[in-house]
Backbone as a chain_set.jsonl record, in Angstrom:
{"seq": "XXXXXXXXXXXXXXXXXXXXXXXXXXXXXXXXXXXXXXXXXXXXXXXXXXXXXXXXXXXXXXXXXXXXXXXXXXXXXXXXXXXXXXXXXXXXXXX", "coords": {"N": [[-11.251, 14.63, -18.533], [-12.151, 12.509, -21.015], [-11.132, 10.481, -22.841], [-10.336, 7.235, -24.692], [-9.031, 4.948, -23.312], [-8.039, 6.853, -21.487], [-6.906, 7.629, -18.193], [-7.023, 8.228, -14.464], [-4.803, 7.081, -13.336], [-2.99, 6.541, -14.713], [-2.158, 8.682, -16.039], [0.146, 11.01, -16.072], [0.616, 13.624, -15.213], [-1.755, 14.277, -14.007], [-0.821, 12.629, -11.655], [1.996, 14.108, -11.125], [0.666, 16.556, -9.422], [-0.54, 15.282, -7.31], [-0.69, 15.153, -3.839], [0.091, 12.603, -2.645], [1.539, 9.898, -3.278], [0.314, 6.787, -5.202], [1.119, 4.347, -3.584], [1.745, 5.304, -1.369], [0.078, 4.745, 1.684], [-1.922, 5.491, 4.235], [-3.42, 4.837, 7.229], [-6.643, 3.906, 7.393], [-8.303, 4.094, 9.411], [-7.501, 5.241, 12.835], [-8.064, 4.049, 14.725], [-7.504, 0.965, 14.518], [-4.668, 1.775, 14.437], [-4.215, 1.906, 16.951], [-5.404, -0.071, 18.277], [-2.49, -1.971, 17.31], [-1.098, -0.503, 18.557], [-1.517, -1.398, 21.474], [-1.575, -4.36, 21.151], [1.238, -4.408, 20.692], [2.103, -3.383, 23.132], [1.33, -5.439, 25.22], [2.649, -7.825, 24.031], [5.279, -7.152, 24.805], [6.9, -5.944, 22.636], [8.312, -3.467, 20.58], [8.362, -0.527, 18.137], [10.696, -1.06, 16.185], [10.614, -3.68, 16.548], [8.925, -3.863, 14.813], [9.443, -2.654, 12.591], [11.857, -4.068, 11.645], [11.06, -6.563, 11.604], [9.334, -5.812, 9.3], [11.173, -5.382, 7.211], [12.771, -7.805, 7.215], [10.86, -9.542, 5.935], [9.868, -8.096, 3.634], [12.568, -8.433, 2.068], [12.522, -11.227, 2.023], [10.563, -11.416, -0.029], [11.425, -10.019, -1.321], [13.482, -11.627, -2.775], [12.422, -13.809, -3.497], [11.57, -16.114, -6.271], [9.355, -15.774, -6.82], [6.545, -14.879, -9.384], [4.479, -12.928, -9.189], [4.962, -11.493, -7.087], [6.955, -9.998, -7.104], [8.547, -6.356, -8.007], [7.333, -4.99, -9.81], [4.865, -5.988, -10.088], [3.885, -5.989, -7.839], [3.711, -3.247, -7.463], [1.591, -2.553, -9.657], [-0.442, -3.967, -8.958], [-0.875, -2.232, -5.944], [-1.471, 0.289, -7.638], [-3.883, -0.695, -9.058], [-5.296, -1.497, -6.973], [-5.773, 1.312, -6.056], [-6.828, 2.789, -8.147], [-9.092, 1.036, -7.71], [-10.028, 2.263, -5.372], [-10.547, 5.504, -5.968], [-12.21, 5.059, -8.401], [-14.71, 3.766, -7.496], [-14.906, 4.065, -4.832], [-14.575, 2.329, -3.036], [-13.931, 0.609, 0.54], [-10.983, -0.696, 1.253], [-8.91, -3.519, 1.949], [-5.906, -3.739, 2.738], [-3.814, -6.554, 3.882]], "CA": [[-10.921, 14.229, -19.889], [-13.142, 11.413, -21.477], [-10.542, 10.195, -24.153], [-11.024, 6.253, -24.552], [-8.158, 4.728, -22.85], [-7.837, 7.597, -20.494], [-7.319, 6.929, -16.996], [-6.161, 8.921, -14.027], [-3.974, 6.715, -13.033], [-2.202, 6.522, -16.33], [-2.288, 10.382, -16.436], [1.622, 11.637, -15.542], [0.254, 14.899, -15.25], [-2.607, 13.559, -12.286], [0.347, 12.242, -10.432], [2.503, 14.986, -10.353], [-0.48, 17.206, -9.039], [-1.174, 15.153, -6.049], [0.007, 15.46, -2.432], [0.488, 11.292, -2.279], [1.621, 9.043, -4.717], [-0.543, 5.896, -4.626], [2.217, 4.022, -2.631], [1.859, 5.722, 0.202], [-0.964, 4.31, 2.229], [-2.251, 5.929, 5.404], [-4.056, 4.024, 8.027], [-7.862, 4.331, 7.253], [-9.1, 4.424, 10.861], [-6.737, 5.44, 13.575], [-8.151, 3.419, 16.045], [-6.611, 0.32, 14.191], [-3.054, 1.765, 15.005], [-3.821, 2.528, 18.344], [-5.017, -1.418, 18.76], [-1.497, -2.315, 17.012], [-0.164, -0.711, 19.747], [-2.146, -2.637, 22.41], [-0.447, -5.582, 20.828], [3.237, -4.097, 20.725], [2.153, -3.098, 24.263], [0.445, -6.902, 25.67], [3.458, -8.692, 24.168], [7.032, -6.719, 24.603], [7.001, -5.642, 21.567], [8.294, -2.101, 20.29], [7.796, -0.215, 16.393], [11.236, -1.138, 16.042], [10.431, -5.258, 16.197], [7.645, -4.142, 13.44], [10.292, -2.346, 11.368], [12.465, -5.358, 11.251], [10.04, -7.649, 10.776], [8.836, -5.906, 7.501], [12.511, -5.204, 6.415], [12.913, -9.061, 6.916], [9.754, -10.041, 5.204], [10.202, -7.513, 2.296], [13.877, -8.553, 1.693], [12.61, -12.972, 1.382], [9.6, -11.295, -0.568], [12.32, -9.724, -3.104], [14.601, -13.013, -3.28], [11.849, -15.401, -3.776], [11.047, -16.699, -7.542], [7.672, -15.616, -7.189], [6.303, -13.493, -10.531], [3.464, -11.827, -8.805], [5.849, -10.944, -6.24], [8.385, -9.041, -8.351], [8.456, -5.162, -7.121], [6.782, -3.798, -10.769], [3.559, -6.524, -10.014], [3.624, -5.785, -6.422], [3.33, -1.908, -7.909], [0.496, -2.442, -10.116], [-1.566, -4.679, -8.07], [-1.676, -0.95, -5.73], [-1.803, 1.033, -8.912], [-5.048, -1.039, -9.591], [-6.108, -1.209, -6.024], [-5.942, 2.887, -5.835], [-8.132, 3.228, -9.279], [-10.619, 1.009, -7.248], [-10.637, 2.837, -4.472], [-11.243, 6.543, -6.685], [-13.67, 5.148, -9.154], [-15.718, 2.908, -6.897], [-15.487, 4.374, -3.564], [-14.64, 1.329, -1.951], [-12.83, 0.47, 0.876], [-9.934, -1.753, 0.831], [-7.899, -4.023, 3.759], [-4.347, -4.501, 2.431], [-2.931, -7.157, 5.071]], "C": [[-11.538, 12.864, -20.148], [-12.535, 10.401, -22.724], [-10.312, 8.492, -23.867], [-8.91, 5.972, -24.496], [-7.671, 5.464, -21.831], [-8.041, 7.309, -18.932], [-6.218, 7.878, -16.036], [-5.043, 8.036, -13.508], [-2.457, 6.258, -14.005], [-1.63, 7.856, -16.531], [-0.915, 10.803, -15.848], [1.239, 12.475, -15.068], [-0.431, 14.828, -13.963], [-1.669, 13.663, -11.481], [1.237, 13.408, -9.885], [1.759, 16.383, -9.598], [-0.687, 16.708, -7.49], [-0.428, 15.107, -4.628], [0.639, 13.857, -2.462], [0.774, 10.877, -3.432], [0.197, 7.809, -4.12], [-0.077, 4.94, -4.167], [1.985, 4.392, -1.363], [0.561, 6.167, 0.911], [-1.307, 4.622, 4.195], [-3.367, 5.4, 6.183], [-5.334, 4.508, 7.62], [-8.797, 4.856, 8.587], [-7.575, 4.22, 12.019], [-6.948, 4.342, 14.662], [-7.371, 1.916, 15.63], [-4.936, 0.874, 14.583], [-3.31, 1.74, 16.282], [-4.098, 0.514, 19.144], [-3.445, -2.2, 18.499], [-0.773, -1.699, 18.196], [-0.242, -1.236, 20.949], [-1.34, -3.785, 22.094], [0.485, -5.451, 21.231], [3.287, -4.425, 22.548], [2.401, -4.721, 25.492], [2.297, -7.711, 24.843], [5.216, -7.854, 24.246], [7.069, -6.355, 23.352], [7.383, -3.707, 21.263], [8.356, -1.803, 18.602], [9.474, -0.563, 16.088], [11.439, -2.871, 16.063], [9.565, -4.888, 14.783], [8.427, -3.931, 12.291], [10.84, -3.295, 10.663], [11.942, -6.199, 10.848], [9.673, -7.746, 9.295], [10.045, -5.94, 6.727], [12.581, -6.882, 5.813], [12.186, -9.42, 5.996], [9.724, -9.298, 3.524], [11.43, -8.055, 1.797], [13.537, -9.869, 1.138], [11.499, -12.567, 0.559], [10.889, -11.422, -2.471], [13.521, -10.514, -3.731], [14.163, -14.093, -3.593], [11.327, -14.898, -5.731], [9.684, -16.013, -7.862], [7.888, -14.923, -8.287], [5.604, -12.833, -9.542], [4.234, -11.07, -7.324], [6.931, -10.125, -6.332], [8.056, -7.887, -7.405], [7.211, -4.643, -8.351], [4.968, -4.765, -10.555], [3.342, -5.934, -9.138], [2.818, -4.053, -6.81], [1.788, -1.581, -8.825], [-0.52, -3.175, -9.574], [-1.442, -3.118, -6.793], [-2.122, -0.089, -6.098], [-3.699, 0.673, -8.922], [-6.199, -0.976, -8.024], [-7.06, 0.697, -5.542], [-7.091, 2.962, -6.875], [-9.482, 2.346, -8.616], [-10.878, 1.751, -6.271], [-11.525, 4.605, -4.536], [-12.305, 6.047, -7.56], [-14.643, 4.385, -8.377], [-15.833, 3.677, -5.776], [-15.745, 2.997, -2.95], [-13.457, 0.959, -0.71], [-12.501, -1.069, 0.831], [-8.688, -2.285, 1.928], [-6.713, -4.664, 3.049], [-3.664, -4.909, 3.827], [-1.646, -7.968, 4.848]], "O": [[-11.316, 12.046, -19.256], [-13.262, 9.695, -23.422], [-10.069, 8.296, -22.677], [-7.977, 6.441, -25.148], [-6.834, 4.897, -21.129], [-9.086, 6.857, -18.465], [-5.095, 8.234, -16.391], [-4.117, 8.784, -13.194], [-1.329, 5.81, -13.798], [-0.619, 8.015, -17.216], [-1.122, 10.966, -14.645], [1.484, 12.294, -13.875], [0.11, 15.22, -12.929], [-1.553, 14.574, -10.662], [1.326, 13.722, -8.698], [2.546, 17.255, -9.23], [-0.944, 17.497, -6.58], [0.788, 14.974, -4.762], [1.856, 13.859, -2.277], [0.368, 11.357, -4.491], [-0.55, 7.881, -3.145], [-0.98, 4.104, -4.195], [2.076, 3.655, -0.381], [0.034, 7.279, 0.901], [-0.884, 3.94, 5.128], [-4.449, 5.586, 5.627], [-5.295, 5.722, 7.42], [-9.672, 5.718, 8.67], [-6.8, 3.264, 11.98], [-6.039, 3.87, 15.345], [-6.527, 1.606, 16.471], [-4.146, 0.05, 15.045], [-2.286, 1.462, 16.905], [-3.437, -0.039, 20.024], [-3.106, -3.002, 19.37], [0.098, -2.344, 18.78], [0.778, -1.56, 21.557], [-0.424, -4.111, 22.849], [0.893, -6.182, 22.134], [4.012, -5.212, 23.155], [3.324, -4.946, 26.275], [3.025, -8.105, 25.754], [6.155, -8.273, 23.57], [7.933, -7.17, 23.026], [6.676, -2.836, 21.77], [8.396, -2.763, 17.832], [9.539, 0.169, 15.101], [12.475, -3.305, 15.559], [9.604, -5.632, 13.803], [8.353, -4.592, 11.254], [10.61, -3.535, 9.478], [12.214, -6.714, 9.764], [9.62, -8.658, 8.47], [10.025, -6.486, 5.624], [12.506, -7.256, 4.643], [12.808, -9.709, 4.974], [9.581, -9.932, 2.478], [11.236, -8.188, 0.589], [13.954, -10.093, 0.002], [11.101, -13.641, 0.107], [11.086, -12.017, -3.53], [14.24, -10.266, -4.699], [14.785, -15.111, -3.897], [10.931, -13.837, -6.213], [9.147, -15.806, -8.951], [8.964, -14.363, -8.496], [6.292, -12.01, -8.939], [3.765, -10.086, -6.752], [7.659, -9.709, -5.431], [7.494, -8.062, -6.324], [6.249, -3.989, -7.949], [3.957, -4.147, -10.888], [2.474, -5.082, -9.331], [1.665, -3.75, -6.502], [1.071, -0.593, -8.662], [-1.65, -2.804, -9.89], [-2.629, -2.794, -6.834], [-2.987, 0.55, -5.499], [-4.577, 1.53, -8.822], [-7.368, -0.598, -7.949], [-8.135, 1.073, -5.074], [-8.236, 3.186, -6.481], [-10.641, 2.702, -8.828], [-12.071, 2.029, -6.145], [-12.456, 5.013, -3.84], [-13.382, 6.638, -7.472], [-15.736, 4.503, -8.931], [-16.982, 4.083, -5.598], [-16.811, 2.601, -2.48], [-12.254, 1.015, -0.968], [-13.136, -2.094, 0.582], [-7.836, -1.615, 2.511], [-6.585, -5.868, 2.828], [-3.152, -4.151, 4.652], [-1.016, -8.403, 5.812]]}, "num_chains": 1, "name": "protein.A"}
């Protein structure tokens, strides 16, 4: 559809069509997890320090003042990352 303002990521219809939302971000190269677990491994560490960690870190994310830190920015800053990654074909290192 070519209609001026049109955008799949705008598109309700797109979304409920696809297997993922654009939220839910799957490692690009496996071998990156498998070094994350080298880490876990090399310092005591188990996926259950990582959990906590992000719980923690998400929880002072969603109590701090920030604006661009809100949940509905946080949402469209991947919203916008996803439309670059379908119309460009680029990749992208969310750290």
């Amino acid at each position: 559809m070519n209609q001026e303002g049109y955008s799949t990521i705008t598109d309700p219809f797109h979304w409920r069509n696809m297997s993922r939302r654009p939220t839910d971000l799957a490692p690009f190269d496996e071998e990156l997890v498998t070094i994350q677990d080298e880490f876990r491994r090399h310092f005591g560490w188990d996926v259950a320090d990582d959990s906590s960690s992000a719980s923690e870190l998400i929880s002072r994310v969603e109590q701090s003042g920030v604006e661009s830190w809100k949940r509905h920015n946080r949402a469209a800053t991947i919203a916008n990352i996803q439309r670059r990654l379908v119309l460009r074909n680029q990749r992208v290192a969310i750290l």
